[in-house]
C-alpha positions in Angstrom: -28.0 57.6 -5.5 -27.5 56.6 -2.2 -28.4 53.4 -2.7 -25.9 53.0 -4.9 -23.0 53.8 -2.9 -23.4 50.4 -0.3 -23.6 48.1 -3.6 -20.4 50.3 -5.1 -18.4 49.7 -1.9 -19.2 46.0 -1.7 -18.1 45.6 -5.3 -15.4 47.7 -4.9 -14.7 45.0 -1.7 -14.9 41.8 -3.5 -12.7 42.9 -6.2 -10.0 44.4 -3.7 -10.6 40.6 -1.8 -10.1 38.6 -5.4 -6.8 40.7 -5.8 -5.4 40.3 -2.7 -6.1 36.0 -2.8 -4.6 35.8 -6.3 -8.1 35.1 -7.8 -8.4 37.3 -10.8 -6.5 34.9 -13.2 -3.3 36.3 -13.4 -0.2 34.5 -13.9 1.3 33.6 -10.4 4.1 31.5 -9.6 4.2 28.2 -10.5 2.8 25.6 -7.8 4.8 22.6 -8.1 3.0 19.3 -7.7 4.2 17.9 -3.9 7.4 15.8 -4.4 7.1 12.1 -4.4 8.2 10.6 -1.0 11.4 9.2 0.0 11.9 5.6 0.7 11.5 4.9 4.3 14.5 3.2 5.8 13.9 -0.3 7.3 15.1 -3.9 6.9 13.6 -7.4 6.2 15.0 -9.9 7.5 14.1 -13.6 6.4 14.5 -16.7 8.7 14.1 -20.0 7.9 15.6 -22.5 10.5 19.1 -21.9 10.7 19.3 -19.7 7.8 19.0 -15.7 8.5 19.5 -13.1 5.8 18.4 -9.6 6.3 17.8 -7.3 3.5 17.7 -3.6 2.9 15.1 -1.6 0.4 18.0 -1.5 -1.8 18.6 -5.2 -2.2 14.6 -5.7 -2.1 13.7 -2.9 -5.0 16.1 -4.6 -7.0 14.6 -8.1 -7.2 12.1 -9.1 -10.0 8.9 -7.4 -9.0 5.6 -8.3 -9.4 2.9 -5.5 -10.0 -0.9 -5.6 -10.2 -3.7 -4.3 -8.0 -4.4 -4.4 -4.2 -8.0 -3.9 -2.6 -9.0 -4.8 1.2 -11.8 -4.5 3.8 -11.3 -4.0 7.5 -12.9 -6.3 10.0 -15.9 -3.3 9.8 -15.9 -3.0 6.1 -14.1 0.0 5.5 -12.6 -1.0 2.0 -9.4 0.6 1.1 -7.9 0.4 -2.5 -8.1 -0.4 -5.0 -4.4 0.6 -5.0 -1.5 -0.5 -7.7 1.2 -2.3 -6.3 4.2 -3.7 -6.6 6.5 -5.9 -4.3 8.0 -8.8 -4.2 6.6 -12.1 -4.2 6.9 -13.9 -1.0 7.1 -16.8 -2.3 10.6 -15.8 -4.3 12.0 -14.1 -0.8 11.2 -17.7 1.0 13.2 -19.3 -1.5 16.2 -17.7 -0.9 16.3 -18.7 2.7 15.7 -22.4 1.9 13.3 -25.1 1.0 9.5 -24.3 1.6 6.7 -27.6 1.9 3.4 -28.4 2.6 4.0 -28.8 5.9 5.7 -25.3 6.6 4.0 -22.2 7.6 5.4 -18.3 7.2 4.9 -16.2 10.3 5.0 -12.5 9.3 5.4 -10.1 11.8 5.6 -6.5 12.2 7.8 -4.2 15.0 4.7 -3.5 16.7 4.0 -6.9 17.9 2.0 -7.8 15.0 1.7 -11.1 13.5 -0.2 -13.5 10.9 0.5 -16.8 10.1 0.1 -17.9 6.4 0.0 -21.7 5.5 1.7 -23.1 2.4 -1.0 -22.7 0.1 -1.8 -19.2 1.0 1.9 -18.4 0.2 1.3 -19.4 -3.1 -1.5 -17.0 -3.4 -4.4 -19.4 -2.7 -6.7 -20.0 0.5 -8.4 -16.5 0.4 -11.8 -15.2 0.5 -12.3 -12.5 -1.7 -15.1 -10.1 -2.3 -16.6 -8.3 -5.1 -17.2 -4.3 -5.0 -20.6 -5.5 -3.1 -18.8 -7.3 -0.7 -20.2 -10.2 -1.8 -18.3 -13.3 -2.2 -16.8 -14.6 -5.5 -15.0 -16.9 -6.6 -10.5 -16.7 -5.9 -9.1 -15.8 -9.1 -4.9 -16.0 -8.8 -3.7 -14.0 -6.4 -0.3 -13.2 -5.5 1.4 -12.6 -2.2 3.8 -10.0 -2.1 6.0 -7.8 0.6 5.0 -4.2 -1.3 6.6 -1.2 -1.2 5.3 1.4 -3.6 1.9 2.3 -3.8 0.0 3.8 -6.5 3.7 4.6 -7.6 5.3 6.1 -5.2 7.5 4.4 -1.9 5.2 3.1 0.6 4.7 6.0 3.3 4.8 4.9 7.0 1.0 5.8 7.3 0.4 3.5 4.8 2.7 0.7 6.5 5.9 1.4 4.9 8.7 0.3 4.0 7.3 -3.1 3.5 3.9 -4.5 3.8 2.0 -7.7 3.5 -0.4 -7.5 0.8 -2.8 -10.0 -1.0 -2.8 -8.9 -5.0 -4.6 -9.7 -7.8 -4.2 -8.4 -11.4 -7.4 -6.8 -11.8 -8.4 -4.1 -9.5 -11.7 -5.3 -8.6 -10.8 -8.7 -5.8 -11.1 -7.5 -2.9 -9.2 -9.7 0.1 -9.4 -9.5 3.7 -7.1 -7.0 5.1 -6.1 -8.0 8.5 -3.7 -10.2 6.4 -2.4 -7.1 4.9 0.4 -7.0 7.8 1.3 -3.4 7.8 5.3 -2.4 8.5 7.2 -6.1 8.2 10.2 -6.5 9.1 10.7 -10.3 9.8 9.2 -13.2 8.1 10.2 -16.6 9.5 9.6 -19.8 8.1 8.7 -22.7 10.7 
């Protein structure tokens, strides 16, 4: 019998314990799922010789956007992604600033001191190596570049380079591009 009394009181513990943390299944509040974040504020502003426009996330979520997948590797071959995303095609924001040839390039560049150049043909999505899950090179399907800003459906957080990022897309989810062309926090793209 007094054996008993040690196994009654460590029962008699465990159940106090499941009370007191809410873990005997009874109905609790609700938990509400975590809200969506806000858009960060920030402005783009595209140059292109003489020609300077700046745009707010306003005026950018409200042009035609295109939306597929994004998938990177870091220099070490961390992959991150595959993500959905949708942006804005650079090659639509470049046009509103003015003519765009062979000959020009885009210089993207980020607050931070940041900055990749991208030739004409990478504008236009091509010019990329792109891996498979493996990391083994394949073959460039089309890819699109795009100034993102919402990722996996929600505004693109500062941690993941919000408001507006570089990003090399694809419409499958399984390219995966180089990502220190994935210029994290734009805010100026110039063409020269």
């Amino acid at each position: 019998m007094n054996r008993l009394i040690p196994v009654f009181c460590l029962c008699l513990c465990i159940l106090a314990g499941a009370c007191i943390c809410g873990c005997t299944g009874t109905d609790g509040p609700a938990v509400s799922p975590p809200a969506a974040p806000e858009p960060l504020p920030g402005n783009l502003t595209l140059v292109n010789g003489e020609t300077e426009v700046v745009f707010e996330w306003d005026d950018i979520t409200a042009m035609p956007a295109y939306e597929g997948y994004g998938y990177a590797v870091s220099t070490v071959g961390i992959k991150y992604g595959p993500y959905e995303v949708k942006g804005v095609p650079v090659t639509d924001l470049v046009a509103l600033v003015g003519d765009f040839g062979e000959e020009n390039r885009t210089w993207v560049s980020a607050p931070d001191g940041y900055l990749w150049v991208f030739d004409a043909d990478q504008v236009a999505g091509g010019g990329f190596i792109t891996f498979d899950a493996d990391l083994k090179e394949i073959p460039s399907p089309p890819l699109t570049v795009i100034i993102m800003y919402e990722q996996d459906g929600v505004p693109l957080t500062y941690e993941d380079g919000g408001p507006f990022r570089m990003v090399i897309a694809a419409d499958t989810p399984d390219v995966i591009t180089e990502g220190s062309s994935w210029v994290k926090w734009v805010d100026r793209i110039e063409v020269k």
